[in-house]
N, C-alpha and C positions, 0 to 999 in steps of 0.2 A: 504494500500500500504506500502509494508518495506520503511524501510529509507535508506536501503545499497542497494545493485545494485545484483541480484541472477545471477547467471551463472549456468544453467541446463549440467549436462553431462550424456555423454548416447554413446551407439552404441552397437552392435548383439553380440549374444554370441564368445565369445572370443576376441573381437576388442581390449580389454586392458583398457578400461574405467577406471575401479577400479585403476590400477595402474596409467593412468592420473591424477585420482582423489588424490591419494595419493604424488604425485610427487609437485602436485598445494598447497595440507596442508600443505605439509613439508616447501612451500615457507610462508606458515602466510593465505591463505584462508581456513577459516571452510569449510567441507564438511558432507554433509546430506547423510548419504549412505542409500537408501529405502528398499534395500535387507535387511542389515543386521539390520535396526531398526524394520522391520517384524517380524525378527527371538525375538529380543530383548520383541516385544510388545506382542508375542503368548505367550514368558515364564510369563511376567510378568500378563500379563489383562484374568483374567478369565472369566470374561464376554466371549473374543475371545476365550479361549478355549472351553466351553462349545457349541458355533457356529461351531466351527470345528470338536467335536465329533460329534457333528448333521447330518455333512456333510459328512465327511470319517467314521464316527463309535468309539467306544470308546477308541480301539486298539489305533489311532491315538497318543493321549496325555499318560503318565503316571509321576504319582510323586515320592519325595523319593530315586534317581534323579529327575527331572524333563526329560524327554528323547520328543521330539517331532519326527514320525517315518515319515521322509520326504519320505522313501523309498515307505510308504504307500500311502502318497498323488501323486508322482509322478505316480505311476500305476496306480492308479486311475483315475488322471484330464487326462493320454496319450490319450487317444481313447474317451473321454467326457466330450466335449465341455461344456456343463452345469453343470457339476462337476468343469472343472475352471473357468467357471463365479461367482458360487457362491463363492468360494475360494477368487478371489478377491475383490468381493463384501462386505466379510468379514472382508478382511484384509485392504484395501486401503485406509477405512473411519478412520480408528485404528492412522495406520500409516502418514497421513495425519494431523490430531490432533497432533499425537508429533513431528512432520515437525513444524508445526505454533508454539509450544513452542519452540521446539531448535529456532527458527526464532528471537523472543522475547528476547532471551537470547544474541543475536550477531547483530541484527541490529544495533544496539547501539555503539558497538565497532568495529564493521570493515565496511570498504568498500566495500567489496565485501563476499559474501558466496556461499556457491556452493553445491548443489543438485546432487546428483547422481540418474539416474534413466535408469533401460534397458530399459521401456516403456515411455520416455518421449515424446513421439509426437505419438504416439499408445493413447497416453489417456489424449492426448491435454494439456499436463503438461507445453509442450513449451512455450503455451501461455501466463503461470504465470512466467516467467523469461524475464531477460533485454539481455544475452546471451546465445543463446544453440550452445552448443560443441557438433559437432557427430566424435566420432573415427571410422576411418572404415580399413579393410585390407581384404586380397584375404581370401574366404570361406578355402581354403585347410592350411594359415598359422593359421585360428581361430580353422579350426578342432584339427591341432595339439597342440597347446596351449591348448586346450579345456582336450584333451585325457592324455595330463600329470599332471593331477586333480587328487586324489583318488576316485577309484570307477568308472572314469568317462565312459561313455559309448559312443561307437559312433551314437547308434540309439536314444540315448536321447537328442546327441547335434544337429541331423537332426530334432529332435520333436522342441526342444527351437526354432530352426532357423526358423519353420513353424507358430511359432505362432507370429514371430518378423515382423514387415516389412523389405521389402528389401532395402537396402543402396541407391537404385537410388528414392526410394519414398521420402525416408528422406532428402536427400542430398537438396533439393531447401528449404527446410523449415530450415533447419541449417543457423546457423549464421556465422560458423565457421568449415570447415571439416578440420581433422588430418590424414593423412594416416601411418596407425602404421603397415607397412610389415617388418618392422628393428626388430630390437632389444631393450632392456627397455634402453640401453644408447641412444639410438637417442630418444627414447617418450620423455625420462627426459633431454633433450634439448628441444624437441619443448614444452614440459611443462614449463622451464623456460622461453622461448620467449615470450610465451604466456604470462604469469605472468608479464615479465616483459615489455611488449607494451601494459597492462592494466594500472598500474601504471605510466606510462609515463606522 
């Protein structure tokens, strides 16, 4: 069991999470971002890479840069289902490991840390946290936020949103809902209320 108190965040493609997440750092809570510690653990663990050319083919990884070609894996897991099981099967034990050491590293010194996660009640993550945060907003303000992304697509952010639960699944299991239909100046108010009716 940590010594500090975990705060999960989370909610559907586009809801704003990431900049919650980042709004709560800027006040002095660590955050665990699981997206981009994926990205971090595919470059670094070869072990994972070698699981992932297994699964997508060699194309996938190359070195010299290092390039990881998401375009390939996204075509891929769209339409197979057992293509992104395995994918996460690969990834989540990876990233999961360097969650418990970043953990190790900040229990000690703060009160609080905080977990970013898009799937945190999709794969019972909530369970391991003392509060889970779900951001939510109307599907048509997350499309648009979504499609001002590079590259972003609109039939990919209809795929993400298929594979998410829907906001009224989550919402009873939440500790804490935020409705982010505003703008990043209102999220970055009710991020600091937040912050600051933890410490209270």
């Amino acid at each position: 069991m940590a010594k500090c108190k975990i705060i999960g965040v989370t909610g559907g493609i586009g809801s704003g999470k990431s900049a919650f997440s980042g709004f709560i750092e800027s006040r002095g809570i660590p955050v665990f971002n699981s997206d981009k510690e994926a990205k971090i653990c595919i470059e670094k663990e070869g072990t994972l890479q070698v699981q992932l050319k297994g699964i997508f083919g060699d194309e996938v990884i190359s070195q010299n840069p290092f390039f990881y070609n998401v375009e390939i894996v996204k075509s891929k897991i769209k339409d197979n289902p057992e293509l992104r099981l395995a994918l996460n099967e690969a990834i989540h034990p990876v990233v999961a490991k360097s969650y418990q050491n970043w953990l190790l590293k900040h229990e000690d010194t703060h009160t609080y840390v905080a977990k970013e996660s898009a799937l945190l009640f999709e794969l019972g993550i909530y369970k391991q946290v003392d509060i889970s945060v779900l951001l939510v907003a109307d599907e048509q303000i997350r499309l648009q936020r979504f499609l001002k992304r590079q590259g972003a697509e609109e039939a990919y952010f209809y795929y993400i949103l298929s594979q998410q639960w829907p906001d009224d699944k989550k919402i009873p299991l939440a500790d804490i809902v935020i409705e982010n239909n505003e703008g990043l100046d209102e999220l970055e108010l009710k991020a600091q209320h937040f912050v600051q009716n933890l410490l209270k």
